[in-house]
N, C-alpha and C positions, 0 to 999 in steps of 0.2 A: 393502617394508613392506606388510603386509598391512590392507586397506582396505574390507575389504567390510562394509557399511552395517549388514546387519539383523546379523550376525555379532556385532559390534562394541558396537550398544549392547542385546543382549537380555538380556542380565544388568547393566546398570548402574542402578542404583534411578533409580525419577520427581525423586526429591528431589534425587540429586545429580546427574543431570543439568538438572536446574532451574540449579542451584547452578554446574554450571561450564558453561552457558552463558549465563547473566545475568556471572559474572566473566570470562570468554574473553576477551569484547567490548572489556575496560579495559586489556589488553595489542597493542600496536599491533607488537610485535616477540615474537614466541614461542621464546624461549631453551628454554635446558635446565632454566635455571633456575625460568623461570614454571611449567614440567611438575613438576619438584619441589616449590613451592611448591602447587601445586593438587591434587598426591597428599597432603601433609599437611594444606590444608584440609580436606582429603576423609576425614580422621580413618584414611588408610594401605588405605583399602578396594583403591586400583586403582595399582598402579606407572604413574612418568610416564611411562613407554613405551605404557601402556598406553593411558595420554589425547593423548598426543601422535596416536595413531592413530586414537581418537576423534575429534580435531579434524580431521585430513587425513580423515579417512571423510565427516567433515558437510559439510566446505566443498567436496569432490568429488560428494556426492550432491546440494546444492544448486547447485553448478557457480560457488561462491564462491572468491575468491583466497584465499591462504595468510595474507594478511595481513588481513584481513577484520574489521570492528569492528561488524559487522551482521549475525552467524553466528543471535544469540536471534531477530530478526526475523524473518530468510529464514525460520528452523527453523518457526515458529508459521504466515504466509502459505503456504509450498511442502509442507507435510508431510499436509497434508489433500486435495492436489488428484485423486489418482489415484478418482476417482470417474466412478459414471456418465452421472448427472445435472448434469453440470457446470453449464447453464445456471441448474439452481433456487435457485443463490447466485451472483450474480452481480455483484456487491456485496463490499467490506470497508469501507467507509469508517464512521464514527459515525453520520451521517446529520443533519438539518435537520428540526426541526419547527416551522412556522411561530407568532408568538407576536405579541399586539397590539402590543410595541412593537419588533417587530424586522422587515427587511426584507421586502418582498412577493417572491416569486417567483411570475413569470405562471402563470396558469390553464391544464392541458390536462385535453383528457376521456382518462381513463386509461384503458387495458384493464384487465382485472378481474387480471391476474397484473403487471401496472406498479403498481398500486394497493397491491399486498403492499410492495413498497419505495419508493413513492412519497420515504419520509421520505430513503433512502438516493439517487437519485435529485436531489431537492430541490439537492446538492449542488452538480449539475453547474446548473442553471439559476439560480443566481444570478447576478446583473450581466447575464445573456444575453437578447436578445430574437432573436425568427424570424431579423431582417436579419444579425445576429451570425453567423450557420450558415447559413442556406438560401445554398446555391450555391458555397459558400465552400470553399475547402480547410482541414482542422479536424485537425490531433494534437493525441493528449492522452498529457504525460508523464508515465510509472508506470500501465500502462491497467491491472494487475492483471488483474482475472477479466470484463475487457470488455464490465459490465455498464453501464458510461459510455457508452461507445460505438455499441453497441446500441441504446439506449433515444436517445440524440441522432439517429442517421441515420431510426429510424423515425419522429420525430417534426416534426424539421428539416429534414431533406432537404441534407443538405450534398454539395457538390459530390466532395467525397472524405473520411475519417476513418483516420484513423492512430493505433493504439494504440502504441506504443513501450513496454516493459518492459526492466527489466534481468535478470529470470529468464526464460531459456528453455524452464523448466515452464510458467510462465504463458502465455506466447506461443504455445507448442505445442498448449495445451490450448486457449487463446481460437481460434486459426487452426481444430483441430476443430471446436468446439463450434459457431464460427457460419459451418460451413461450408452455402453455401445461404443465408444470409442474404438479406432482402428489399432490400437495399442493394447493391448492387455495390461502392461505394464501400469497404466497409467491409475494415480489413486490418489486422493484426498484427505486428510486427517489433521484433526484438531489440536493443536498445540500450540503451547506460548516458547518463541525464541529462547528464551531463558530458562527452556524444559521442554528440549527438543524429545517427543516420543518414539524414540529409534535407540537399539541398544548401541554398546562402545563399539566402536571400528567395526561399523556395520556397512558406510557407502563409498563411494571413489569419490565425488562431486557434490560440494554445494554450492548454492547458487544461493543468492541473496540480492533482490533489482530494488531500489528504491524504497526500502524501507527499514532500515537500520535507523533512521533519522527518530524513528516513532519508538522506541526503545529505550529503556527508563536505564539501564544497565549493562553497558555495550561489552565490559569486561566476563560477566556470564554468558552473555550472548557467543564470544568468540570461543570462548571456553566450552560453551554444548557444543559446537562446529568441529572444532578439534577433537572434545569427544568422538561424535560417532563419525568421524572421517579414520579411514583407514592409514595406515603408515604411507606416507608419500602419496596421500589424499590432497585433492585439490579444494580450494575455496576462493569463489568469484563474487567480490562485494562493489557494490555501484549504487552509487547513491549521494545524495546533494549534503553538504555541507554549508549550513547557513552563516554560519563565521569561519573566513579562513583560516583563524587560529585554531581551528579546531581541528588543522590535519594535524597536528602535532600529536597532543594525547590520542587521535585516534591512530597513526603511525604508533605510536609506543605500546600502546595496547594492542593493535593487531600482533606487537613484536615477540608479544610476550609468550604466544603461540604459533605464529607462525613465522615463514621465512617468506619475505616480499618479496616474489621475481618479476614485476613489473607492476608501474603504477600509472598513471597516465592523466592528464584534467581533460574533460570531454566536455567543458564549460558552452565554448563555441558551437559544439556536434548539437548540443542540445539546447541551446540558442536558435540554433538553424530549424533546426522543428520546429521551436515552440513557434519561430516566425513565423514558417510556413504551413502550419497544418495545427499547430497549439487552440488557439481560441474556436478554431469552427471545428475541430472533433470533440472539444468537451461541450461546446453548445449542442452539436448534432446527437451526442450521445443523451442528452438530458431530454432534447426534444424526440427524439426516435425513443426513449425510452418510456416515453409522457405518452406516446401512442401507440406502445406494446402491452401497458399494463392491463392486468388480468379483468378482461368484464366480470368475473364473479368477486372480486377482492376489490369493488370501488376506493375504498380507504387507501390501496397503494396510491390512487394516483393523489391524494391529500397528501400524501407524507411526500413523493416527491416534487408536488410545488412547493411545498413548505419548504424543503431542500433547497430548491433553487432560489424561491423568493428568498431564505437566509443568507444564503452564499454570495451568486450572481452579481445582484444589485453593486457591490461595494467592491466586488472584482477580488476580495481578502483571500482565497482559494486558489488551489492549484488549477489549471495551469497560469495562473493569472499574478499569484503573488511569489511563483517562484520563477515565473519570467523577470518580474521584479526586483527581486533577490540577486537574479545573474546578472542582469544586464546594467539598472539604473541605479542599483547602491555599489555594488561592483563589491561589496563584500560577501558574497557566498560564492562556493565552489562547485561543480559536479565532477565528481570524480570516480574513477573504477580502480579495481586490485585483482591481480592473480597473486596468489598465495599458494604456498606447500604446507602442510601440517611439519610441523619440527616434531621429532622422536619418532 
């Protein structure tokens, strides 16, 4: 079967590839059936053979399974990376802007390029103080573009920092970008939440910023955490809930492992971003990214219009559909945990 990427989708319109991969996702077993049903949404433009090859082309290019219920995500996260500048987004999260009546995060003096994302940054230093990192052994799961990472070893001094990702573009890219890093500590490696690569009660801290949400399985998830966190290990999870009922099972499930010494909704904190700094850093990044990509690799910069023509238009993506979410349906949450490992 023929699979090759840019081949594949250079002629399938923005729109409906928008279209079949927001619906992809909702099929947990891909018959022949679902391919026939998704060439007649498609109003007869592509035979299912056609999309069948589609799908094996995206879930091969982003090094996703066959079965995969996270293909729209990867697509948006992994399809912009091949740039040059990696480090000058280093960042995806929503970000924190501090608000009178919502949590303090400690004071530091910022360099003047920490300062640009301060708000994004803000993320990782809730709950955290010095004693929490300095000396300590520190993963953080889903380290994405390792700009967590980075900005903690320079500022903490942690005795070691483990980004874990489940994309091996990510991890490829972070292991270049901060190669030479003023940390030795600091490292990269491939792994799925759900099969954290680190033995039992091997670190003090984990860290987990906005991506739990992307997790097929939160009760494994919590469960590798408690694994390799040591006795009276710490674990800091922040991340959006898109129905409030859903603090519930995930309270019960965090319970089952650990002991919750504080919780907090950062709803407003991260409201206040996305107002003020939301939509023109994820544009700036797409357009500063559009004019970094590699003169020898022309094809990156197809794949990230295609990204954007997909996304943008419809506004359906973050930060745009989870300003959404908080604000004008009033049904989702943003919320943080400090946690203790129980036993």
């Amino acid at each position: 079967m023929e699979t090759n990427f840019l081949g594949i989708i250079s002629d399938i319109l923005p729109a409906d590839l928008k279209k079949f991969l927001l619906v992809i996702d909702e099929f947990t077993e891909k018959t022949p059936r679902v391919w026939q049903q998704l060439a007649t949404d498609l109003g007869g433009r592509y035979s299912p053979e056609r999309l069948e090859r589609l799908y094996v082309s995206l879930c091969d290019h982003m090094g996703e399974p066959r079965n995969t219920t996270t293909l729209s995500m990867r697509f948006l996260y992994e399809m912009p990376l091949s740039v040059e500048d990696f480090r000058g987004f280093p960042f995806m999260n929503l970000g924190y802007h501090p608000t009178p009546d919502g949590p303090p995060i400690q004071e530091l003096e910022l360099t003047e390029r920490d300062r640009k994302f301060q708000c994004n940054s803000a993320l990782y230093r809730l709950w955290l103080k010095s004693s929490d990192i300095t000396g300590k052994e520190v993963v953080e799961v889903g380290s994405g573009r390792g700009g967590g990472g980075s900005f903690l070893t320079r500022y903490f001094k942690p005795r070691s920092y483990t980004g874990v990702d489940g994309s091996r573009q990510q991890v490829a890219h972070c292991t270049e970008a901060y190669a030479g890093h003023a940390h030795p500590g600091l490292r990269f490696a491939h792994g799925l939440a759900t099969a954290i690569p680190l033995q039992d009660s091997s670190v003090d801290l984990v860290l987990n910023v906005e991506s739990s949400h992307c997790y097929s399985d939160l009760d494994k998830f919590f469960f590798e955490v408690h694994r390799v966190l040591r006795k009276g290990g710490t674990f800091v999870l922040t991340d959006i809930l898109y129905r409030k009922a859903q603090i519930f099972p995930y309270l019960n499930t965090l319970d089952r492992y650990f002991h919750v010494r504080g919780k907090t909704d950062i709803t407003k904190n991260v409201l206040a971003c996305l107002e003020l700094h939301g939509p023109d850093q994820f544009l700036n990044y797409l357009e500063g990214m559009g004019g970094r990509v590699r003169t020898s690799q022309p094809t990156n910069r197809d794949l990230l219009m295609t990204s954007a023509r997909v996304f943008l238009p419809m506004m359906d993506n973050a930060p745009f559909a989870n300003y959404r979410a908080l604000s004008t349906s009033g049904e989702a949450l943003y919320v943080s945990f400090r946690c203790e490992r129980k036993g």
